[in-house]
N, C-alpha and C positions, 0 to 999 in steps of 0.2 A: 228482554234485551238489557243487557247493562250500563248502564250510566256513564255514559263519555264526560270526562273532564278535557275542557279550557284552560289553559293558564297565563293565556299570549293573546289578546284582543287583536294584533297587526297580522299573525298569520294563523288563520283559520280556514279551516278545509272546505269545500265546495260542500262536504256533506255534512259540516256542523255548521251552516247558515241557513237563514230562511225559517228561525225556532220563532217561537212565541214564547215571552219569559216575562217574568215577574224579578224584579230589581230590589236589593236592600242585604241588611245583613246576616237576616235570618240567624240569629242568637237565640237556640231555646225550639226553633220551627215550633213557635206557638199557635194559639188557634187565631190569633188576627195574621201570621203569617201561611196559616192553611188558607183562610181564607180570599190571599190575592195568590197565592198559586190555583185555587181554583178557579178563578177569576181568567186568571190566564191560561190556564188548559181551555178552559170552555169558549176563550177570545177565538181561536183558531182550532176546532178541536183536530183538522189533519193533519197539524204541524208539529215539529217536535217538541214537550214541551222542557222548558230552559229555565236555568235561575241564573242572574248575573250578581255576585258577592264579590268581596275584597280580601285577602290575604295581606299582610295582616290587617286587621278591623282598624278601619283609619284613627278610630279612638285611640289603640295603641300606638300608630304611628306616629300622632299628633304629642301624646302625651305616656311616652315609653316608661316614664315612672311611677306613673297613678297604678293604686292596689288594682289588680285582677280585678275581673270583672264580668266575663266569658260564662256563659251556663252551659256551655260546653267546644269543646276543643274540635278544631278545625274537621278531625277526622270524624270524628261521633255526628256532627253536624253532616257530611259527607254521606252518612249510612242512614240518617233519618230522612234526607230528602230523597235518596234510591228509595226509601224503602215506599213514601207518598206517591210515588211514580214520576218522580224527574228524570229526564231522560238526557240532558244535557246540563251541566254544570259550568260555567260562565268564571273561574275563581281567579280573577284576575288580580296580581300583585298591584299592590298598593305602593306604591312608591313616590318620586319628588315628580314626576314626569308625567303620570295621573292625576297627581296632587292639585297642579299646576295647571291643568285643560280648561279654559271658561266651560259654561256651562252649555255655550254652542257647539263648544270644540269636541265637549262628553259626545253630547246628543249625533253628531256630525262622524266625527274621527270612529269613535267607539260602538256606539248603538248601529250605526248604519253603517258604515265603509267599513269598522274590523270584524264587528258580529253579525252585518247580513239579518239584525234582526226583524219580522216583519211586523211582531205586535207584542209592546212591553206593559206590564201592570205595575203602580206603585199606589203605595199609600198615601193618604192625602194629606201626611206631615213631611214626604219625601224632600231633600232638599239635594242638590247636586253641583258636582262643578265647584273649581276655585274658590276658596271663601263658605262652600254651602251658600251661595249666589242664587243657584238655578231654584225654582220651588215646581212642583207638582202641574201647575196649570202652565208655566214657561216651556214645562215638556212637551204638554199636547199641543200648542203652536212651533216648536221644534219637529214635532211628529209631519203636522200636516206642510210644512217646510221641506224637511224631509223625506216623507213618503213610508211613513211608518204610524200604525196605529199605537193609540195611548187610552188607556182605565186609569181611572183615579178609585183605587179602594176605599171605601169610607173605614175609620174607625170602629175596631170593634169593643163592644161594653162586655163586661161580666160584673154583674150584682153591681149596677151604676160605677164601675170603675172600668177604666181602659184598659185593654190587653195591651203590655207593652213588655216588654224585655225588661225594662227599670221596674215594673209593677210586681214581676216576678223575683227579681231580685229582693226586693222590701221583702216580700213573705217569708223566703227562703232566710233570711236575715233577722224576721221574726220566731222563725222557727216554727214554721205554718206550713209543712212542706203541699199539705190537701190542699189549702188554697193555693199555693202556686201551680199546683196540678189541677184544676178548675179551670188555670188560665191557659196550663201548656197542652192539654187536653190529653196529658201520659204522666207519667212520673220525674220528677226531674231524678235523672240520673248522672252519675258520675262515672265514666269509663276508664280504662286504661288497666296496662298489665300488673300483676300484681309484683310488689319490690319485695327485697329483704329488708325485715325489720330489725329490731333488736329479739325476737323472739323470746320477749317475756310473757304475754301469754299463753305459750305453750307451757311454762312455768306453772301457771296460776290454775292449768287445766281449761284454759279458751285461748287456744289457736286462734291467728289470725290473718287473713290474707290484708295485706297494707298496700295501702296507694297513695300516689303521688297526686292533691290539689293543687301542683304547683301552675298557676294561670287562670284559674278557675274563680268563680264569684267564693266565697266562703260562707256557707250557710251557719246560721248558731250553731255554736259549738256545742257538743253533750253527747247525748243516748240515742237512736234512732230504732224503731224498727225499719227493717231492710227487705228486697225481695232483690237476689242476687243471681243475675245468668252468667254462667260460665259460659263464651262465647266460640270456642275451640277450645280440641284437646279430646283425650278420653273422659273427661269426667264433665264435659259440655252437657246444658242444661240448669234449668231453673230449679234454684231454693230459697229455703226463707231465712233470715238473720237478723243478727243483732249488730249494731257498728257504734263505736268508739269516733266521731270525726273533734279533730283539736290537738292541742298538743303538750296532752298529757302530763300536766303538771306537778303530780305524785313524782315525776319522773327525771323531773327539769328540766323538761323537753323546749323547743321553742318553734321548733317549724311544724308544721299544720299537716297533719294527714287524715289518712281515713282509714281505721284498723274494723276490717269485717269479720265475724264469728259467725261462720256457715255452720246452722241445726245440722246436727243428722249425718254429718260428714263426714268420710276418713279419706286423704289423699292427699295428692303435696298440689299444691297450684301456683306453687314459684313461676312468675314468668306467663301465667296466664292471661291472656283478656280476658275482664269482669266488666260486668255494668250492676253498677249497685245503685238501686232504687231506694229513692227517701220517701217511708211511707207515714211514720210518725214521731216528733223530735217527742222524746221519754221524761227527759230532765237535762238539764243542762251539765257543762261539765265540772269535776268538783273533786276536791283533795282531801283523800283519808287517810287519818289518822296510823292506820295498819293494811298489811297485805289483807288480812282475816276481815275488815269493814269492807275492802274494796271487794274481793270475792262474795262476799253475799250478797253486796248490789248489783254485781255482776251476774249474780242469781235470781234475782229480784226481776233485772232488766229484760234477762232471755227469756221468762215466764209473760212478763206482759208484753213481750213481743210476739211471741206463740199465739199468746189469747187475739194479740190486735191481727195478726196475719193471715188466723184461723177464721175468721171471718172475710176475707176478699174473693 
């Protein structure tokens, strides 16, 4: 069955009430957010099971000019919880009028009278409500107020550190994309179709399909080996690659993308969805001298992306 979305808490249908769901923002559906949707599948296992998230991520709303931050984009987030077996999606806009609900008014208005819900999960840093007022334990006596069951997830560890969306960020940012993939328990990938570029690699003899990080966390910029699915189309299906992410400054570039060189490849993929997987940061990014230095690092890089991806 496919995954019903939400996007209106006040009128919801007779037959998207009554879920069982797991609350928060799920950035990344890492393994401490596997871990409270399992929680709450298994709370009710004959109910539907539901996630309740915000459009846009109140961070943003709060603070529309702070750098990107997102490990991934509303939709890719969308296809990762179908794919966990969410069967109801909750994605209710974030606005002044949500913003502004005590944390009674959440628990009251929203959880019970708009989503009918009958047993929600959060984690036990949850905060809710006006201000981030409401905490984790004020819900479960909102619960039994209300007539709705409440879990409090504990915290999860990986190698004494916290699974968190900001933990995963640091990695990605150190250029550790394994350890971020430790915590996300998949690869952090970056989606979206493919743009036109300047198509100077097709110049240099490496083609390359270019995407847009516009919103997106920024991981260390440089060389990656890549494991790259083409997600429709005729030439849908997975290969291995090499990516360019930064903004190319042999080139005078300034704005930030991610230019991928698919092994083995012939065919145009203008306009494609990609999801390109960060498997290993190569070297950082760096400005040569000549075209003739840059192509044989560029040779350099595809070989030791081979050898790292020939192993997976």
């Amino acid at each position: 069955m496919a995954m019903r979305i939400i996007r209106d808490y006040q009128f919801v249908s007779d037959t998207d009430r009554g879920a069982t769901a797991a609350i928060g923002n799920f950035d990344g559906v890492h393994k401490g957010h596997l871990s409270v949707i399992d929680l709450a599948r298994n709370a009710l296992p004959g109910a539907p099971l539901g996630i309740v998230t915000f459009e846009p991520h109140p961070r943003e709303y709060f603070a529309p000019d702070a750098p990107p931050f997102r490990l991934m984009s509303p939709t890719a987030r969308t296809h990762r919880l179908e794919k966990v077996g969410v069967e109801r999606l909750y994605e209710l806009k974030f606005n002044k009028g949500l913003a502004s609900l005590t944390p009674e008014e959440f628990a009251r208005d929203v959880i019970r009278d708009g989503l009918g819900l009958q047993h929600v999960v959060v984690g036990a840093d949850f905060c809710f409500g006006k201000g981030r007022a409401g905490t984790a334990k004020d819900l479960v006596a909102f619960g039994e107020s209300f007539g709705f069951g409440v879990t409090i997830a504990p915290l999860m560890t990986n190698a004494d550190q916290t699974v968190s969306s900001t933990a995963i960020r640091t990695a990605l940012s150190a250029g550790d994309p394994r350890k971020a993939a430790e915590m996300l328990g998949h690869w952090h990938r970056i989606d979206g179709p493919v743009i036109t570029g300047e198509q100077r690699g097709r110049e240099l003899g490496y083609p390359t399909a270019n995407m847009s990080i516009d919103g997106l966390h920024q991981p260390a910029f440089g060389v990656y080996a890549v494991l790259v699915d083409v997600l429709e189309g005729p030439h849908k299906g997975s290969y291995h690659g090499v990516a360019s992410l930064g903004v190319r400054p042999m080139f005078g570039e300034n704005k930030a993308n991610l230019e991928t060189f698919v092994f083995d490849f012939k065919g145009d993929l203008y306009g494609a969805p990609l999801s390109v997987a960060l498997v290993d940061h190569l070297r950082g990014e760096e400005n040569f001298d000549s075209l003739d230095a840059l192509i044989t690092q560029m040779d350099a890089d595809s070989a030791e992306a081979r050898a790292i991806l020939a192993d997976l």
